[in-house]
N, C-alpha and C positions, 0 to 999 in steps of 0.2 A: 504493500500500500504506500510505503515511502515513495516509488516513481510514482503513482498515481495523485500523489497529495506536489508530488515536484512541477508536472506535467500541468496541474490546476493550477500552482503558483502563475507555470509559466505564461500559459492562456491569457488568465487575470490581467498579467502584468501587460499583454501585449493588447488585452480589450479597454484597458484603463488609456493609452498612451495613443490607439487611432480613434475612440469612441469617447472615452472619458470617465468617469467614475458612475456615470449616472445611467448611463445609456443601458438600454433592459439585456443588452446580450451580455455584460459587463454583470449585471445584477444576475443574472440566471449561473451565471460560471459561481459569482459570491456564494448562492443559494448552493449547488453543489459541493464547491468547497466545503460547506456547515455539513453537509450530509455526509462526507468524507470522514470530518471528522468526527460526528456522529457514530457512525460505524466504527472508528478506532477509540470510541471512549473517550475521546477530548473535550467534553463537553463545554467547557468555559472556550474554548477555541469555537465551537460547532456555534454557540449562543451567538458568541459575537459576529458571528460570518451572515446567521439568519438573520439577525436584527438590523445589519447592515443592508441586506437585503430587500428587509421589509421595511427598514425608515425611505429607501432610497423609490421604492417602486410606489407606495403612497405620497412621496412627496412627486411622482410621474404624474400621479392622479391628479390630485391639487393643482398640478403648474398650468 
């Protein structure tokens, strides 16, 4: 799961840098990430990655 959690970093980093932090393909990679570490029992990691997720696609809604 370490390449799989490496592979999510890398994605993120490269959805964050042509889209932006906001943009929903950017947010859907975040949401995976949280499930990633979900599954490896990171859970203070997994929280932080959904809420980033979910503040960022409600604040989609509103804009």
């Amino acid at each position: 799961m370490a390449e799989a959690e490496a592979m999510y970093r890398r994605a993120l980093e490269g959805y964050e840098k042509a889209w932006g932090p906001e943009h929903t393909s950017t947010l859907n990679t975040v949401n995976n990430l949280g499930s990633l570490y979900a599954d490896q029992g990171k859970m203070a990691k997994a929280e932080a990655m959904y809420r980033r997720a979910l503040e960022g696609k409600e604040k989609a809604q509103d804009g």
